[in-house]
C-alpha positions in Angstrom: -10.7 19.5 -2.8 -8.2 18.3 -5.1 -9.8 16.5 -8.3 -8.3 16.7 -12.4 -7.1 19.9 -13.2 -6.5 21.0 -16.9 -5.4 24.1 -18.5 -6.8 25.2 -21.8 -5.1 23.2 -24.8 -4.8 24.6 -28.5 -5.6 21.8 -30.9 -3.2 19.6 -31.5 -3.5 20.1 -35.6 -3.1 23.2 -35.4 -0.2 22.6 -33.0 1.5 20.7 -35.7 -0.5 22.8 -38.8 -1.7 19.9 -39.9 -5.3 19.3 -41.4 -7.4 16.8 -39.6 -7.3 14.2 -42.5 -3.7 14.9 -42.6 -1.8 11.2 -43.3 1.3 9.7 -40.9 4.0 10.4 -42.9 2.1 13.9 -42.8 2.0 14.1 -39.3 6.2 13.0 -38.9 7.0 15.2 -41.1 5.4 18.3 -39.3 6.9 16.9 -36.0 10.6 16.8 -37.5 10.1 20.1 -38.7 9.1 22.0 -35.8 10.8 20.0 -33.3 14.0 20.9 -34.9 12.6 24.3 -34.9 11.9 24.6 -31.3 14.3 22.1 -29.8 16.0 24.0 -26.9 19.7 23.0 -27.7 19.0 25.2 -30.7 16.1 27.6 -29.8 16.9 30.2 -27.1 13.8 32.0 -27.5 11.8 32.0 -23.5 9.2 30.0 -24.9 11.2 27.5 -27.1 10.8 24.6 -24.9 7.1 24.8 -23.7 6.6 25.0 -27.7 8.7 22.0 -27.4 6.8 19.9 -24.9 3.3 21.5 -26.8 4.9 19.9 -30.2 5.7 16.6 -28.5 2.3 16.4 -27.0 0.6 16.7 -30.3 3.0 13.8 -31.7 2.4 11.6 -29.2 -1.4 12.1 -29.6 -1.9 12.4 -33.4 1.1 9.4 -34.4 -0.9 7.0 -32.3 -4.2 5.6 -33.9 -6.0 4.6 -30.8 -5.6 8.0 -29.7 -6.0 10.1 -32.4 -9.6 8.4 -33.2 -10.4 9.0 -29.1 -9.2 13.0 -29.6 -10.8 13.6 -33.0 -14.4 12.3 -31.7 -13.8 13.8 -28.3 -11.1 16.2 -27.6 -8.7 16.6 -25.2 -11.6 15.5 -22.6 -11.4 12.4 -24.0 -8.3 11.5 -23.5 -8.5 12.7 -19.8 -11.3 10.2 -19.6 -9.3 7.5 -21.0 -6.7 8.2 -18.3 -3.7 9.5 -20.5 -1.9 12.7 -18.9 0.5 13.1 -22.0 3.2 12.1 -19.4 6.0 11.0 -21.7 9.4 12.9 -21.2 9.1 15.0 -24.9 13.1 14.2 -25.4 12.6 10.6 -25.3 10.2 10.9 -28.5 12.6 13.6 -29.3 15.5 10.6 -29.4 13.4 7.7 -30.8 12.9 9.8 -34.1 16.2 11.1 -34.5 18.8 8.7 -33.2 19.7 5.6 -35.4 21.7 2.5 -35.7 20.9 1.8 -32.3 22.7 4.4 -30.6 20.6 6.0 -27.9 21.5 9.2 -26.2 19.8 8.9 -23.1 22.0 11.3 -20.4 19.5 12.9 -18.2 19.4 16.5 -17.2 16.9 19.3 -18.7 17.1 18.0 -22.4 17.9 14.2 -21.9 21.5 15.3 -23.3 19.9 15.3 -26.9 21.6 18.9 -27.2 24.2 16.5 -28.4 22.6 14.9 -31.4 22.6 18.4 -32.6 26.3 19.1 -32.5 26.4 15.9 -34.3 24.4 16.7 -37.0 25.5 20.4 -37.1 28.7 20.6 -35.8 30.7 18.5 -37.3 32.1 15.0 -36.0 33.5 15.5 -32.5 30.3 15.2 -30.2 31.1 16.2 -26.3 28.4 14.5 -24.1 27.5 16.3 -20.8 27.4 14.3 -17.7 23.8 14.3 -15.9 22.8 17.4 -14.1 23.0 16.5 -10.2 19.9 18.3 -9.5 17.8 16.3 -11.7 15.7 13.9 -9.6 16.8 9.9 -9.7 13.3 8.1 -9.5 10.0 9.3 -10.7 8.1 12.0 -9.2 5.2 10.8 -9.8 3.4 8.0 -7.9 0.4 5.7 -9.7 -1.6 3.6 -7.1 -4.9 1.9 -6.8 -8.3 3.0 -4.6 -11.7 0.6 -4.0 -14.2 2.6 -3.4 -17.8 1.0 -2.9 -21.0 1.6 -5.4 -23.0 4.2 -3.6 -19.0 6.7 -2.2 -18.7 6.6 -6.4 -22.2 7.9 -7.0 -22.3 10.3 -4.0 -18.6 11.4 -3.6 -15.9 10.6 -0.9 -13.1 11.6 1.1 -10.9 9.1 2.3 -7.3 8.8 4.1 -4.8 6.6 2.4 -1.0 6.0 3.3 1.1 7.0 0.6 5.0 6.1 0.9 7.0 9.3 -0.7 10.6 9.7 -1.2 12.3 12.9 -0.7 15.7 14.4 -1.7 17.8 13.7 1.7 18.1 16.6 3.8 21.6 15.7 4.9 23.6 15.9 1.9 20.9 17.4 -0.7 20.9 14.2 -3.0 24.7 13.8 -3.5 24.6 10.6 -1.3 28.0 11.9 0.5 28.4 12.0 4.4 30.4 15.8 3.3 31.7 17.6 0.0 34.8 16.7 1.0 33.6 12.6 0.2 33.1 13.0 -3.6 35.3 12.8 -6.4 36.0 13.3 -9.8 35.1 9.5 -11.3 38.4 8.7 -12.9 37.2 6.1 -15.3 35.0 9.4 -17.5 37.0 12.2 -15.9 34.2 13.5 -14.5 32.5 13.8 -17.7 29.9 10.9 -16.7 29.8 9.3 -20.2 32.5 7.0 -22.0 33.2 6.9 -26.0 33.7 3.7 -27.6 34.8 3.7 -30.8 34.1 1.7 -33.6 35.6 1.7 -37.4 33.3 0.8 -40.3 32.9 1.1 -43.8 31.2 4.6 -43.9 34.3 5.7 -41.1 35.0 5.8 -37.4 31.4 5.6 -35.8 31.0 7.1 -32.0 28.8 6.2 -29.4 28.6 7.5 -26.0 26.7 5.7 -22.6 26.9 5.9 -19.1 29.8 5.6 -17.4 29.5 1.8 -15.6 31.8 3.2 -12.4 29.8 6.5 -11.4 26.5 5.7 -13.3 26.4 8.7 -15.3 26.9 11.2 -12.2 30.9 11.7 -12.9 31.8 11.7 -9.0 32.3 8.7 -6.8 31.8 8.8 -3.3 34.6 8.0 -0.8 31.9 7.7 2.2 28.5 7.7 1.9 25.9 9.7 3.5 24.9 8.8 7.3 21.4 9.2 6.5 20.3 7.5 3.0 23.2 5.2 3.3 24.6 6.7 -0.7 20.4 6.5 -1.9 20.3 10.2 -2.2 16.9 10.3 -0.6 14.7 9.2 2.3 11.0 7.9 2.6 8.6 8.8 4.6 5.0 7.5 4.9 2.1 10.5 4.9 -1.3 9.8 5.1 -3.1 11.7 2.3 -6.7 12.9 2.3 -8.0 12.0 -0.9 -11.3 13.6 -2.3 -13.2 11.6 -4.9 -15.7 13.4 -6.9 -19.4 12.4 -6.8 -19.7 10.2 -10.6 -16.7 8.3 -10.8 -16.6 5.8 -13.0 -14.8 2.1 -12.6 -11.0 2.1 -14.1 -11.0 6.0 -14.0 -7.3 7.6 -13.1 -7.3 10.8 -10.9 -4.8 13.1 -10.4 -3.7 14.7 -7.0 -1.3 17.5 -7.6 1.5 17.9 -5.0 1.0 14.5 -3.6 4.0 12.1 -5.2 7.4 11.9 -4.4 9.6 15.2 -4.5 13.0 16.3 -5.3 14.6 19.8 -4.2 11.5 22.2 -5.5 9.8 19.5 -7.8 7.1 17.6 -6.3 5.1 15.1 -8.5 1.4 13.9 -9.0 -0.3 11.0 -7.1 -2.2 9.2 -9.7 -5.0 6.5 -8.4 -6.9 4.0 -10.7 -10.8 4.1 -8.7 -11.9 0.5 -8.6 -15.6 0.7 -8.1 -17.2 -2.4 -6.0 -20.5 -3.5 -7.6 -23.7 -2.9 -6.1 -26.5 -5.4 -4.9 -29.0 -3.0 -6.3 -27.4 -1.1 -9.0 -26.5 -1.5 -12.4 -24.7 2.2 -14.0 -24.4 2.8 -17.7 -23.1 6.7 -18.6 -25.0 8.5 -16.0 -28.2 6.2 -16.0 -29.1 3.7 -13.2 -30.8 0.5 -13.4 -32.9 -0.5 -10.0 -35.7 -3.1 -9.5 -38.5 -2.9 -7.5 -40.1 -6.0 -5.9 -43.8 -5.4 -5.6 -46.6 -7.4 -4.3 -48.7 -8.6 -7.3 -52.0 -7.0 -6.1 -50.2 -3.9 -4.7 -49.4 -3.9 -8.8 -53.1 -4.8 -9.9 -54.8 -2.6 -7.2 -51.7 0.2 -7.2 -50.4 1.8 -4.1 -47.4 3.3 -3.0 -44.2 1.5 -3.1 -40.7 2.1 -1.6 -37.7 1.9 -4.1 -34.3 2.2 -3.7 -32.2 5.4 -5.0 -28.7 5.8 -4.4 -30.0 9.5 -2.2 -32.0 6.8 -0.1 -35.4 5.2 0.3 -38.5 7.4 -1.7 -41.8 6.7 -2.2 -43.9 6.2 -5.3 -47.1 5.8 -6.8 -47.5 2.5 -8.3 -50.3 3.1 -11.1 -53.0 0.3 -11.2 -52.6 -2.6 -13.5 -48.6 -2.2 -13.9 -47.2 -4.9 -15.5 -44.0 -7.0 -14.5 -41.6 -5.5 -16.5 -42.3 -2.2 -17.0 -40.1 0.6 -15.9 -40.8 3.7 -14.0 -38.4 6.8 -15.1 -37.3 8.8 -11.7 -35.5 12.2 -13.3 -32.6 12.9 -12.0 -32.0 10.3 -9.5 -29.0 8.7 -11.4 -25.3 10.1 -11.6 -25.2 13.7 -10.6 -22.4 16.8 -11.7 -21.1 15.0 -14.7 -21.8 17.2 -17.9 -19.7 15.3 -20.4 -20.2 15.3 -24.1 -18.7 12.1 -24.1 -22.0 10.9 -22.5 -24.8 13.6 -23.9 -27.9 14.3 -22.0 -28.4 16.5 -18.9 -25.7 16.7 -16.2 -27.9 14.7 -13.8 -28.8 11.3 -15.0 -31.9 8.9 -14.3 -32.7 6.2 -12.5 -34.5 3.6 -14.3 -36.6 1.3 -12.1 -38.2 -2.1 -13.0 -40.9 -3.7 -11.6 -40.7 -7.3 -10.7 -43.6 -9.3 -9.1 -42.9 -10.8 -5.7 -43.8 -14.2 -5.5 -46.9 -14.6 -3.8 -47.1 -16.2 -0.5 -49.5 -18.8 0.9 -52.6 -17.0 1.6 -55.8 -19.0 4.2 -59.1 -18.9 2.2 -59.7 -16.4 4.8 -57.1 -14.3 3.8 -58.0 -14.7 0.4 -61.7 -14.0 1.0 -60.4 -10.8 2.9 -58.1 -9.7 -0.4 -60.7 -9.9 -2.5 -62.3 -6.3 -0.8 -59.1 -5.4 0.7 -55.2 -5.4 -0.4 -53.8 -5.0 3.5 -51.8 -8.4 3.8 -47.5 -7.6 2.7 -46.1 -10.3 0.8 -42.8 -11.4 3.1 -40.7 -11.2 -0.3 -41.9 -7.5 -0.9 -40.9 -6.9 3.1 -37.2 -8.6 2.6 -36.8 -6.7 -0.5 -37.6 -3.2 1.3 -35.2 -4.0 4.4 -32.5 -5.2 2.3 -32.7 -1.9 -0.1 -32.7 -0.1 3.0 -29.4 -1.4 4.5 -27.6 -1.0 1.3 -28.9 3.0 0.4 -28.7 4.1 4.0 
């Protein structure tokens, strides 16, 4: 059953070595410093660029407000809750703190080509930028979709089969997008390179800036004839139906991840990511792990008490209905609410409750027979109390 998956996380202050009350300009500086540290242009050590990504993460989380409130009441759970995977390509944050006056070194490959805002800084003024590593993938891996699920399938749990359209590295020419070898060639706008240098002359000196190459897009090669099975796309799609497990206690809005289900490139193969839209329920109302119910009872089934049916997501059960209940008042059933969702975020047991509420049934026309006959007997069901019970019925069963 595939459901969220999460590896142990250190804290992301003491990621950073930060306190928790530690300000912004606190928390940037901490991020420049070890991301120049660990960066893996500069840092050969094996674990230089998870540190890296680790580094990044904590930035991403402790720079942003919304975020760092969510993580500092509930951890890393919370965030998980909230949806947020710490997706974000680390040299991208990497580049937005580091470049300026609007140059943007954005060349693909392992490290975004950021290696090269190293040479500039460090060795000296004559940056060479790298051309994008042709096994990199061209689209993202992962794929984000929707799911509707209905009221009861989120309390309970579901599997379902969903078509999911992947794309794939094309198994022709392995992503170059030529019909053979012998179709590609050096670009000659870049040389191969995959980047151009414009140059511009300022007041502080000759400024550099290096982008795409417009002819090859970045790749260095152009292709003489394209491949006979993407038509030059470098990959394929395919539709796959998926099965999907949904655990028992999802909530509306709530983003599951699927590992190995996205698109895939060579060896890579990404996430599929659904957002669980949960239909709303005749009979239910949900808040945390607690469900609200009513129960339509005849008024002297109430006075006299009896025993009543009530809806529960687990089906139709039977209770005692204590004389001289009140409209209004609410009969606690332990347990009977959301199931398997220990979450600190919610408190309580793991197994929620379900709250019902007893409503009076309007009382039908009774003969003065029939009322003689209720006076010593309560035997006659109200018709609202017996529409109530067959429509619970449908919707539970």
């Amino acid at each position: 059953m595939s459901t969220i998956m999460a590896t142990a996380k250190r804290d992301y202050y003491d990621v950073l070595g930060i306190s928790k009350n530690a300000t912004q300009d606190e928390v940037k500086r901490a991020f420049r410093r070890l991301a120049m540290q660990y960066h893996p242009d500069r840092n050969k050590a094996a674990d230089a660029e998870q540190k890296f990504k680790e580094i990044n993460e904590a930035y991403e989380v402790l720079s942003d407000d919304k975020r760092r409130r969510t993580y500092d009441q509930f951890g890393h759970d919370g965030l998980n809750q909230q949806g947020w995977t710490g997706g974000s390509n680390p040299f991208d944050i990497f580049n937005d703190m580091f470049s300026s006056g609007g140059v943007k070194f954005s060349f693909g490959g392992d490290q975004g080509g950021f290696g090269n805002i190293f040479e500039g800084m460090f060795g000296g003024g004559n940056r060479r930028k790298s051309a994008p590593r042709q096994n990199q993938p061209i689209y993202n891996l992962d794929i984000d979709g929707n799911l509707t699920i209905t009221f009861l399938q989120s309390v309970l749990g579901v599997k379902r089969n969903v078509k999911v359209t992947t794309k794939h590295q094309c198994p022709r020419c392995h992503g170059s997008g030529a019909d053979t070898p012998n179709d590609v060639k050096a670009c000659p706008r870049c040389h191969g390179t995959g980047v151009v240098t414009t140059r511009q002359r300022t007041i502080l000196g000759v400024m550099e800036s290096q982008e795409y190459c417009p002819d090859c897009k970045g790749t260095g090669k152009i292709i003489t004839k394209v491949c006979s099975e993407c038509h030059g796309r470098r990959y394929v799609e395919r539709d796959d139906l998926v099965e999907i497990a949904i655990p028992a206690g999802v909530a509306n809005g709530l983003i599951i991840s699927y590992n190995n289900k996205g698109n895939s490139w060579g060896n890579l193969v990404g996430q599929l990511k659904l957002t669980i839209y949960v239909q709303p329920s005749g009979l239910f109302k949900r808040k945390n792990q607690v469900l609200y119910a009513k129960a339509v009872v005849d008024p002297i089934d109430a006075i006299t008490g009896t025993r009543i049916k009530v809806p529960t997501p687990y089906g139709i059960k039977e209770i005692d209905l204590q004389p001289n209940t009140n409209p209004g008042e609410e009969i606690h059933l332990s347990g009977l609410g959301i199931k398997g969702i220990k979450h600190k975020m919610f408190g309580g047991s793991a197994n929620g409750d379900l709250i019902v509420t007893i409503v009076y049934a309007l009382p039908k026309r009774y003969s003065k027979a029939e009322i003689e006959k209720l006076k010593t007997i309560n035997t006659t069901k109200n018709y609202e109390v017996e529409q109530f019970e067959k429509w619970a019925s449908e919707e539970v069963s």
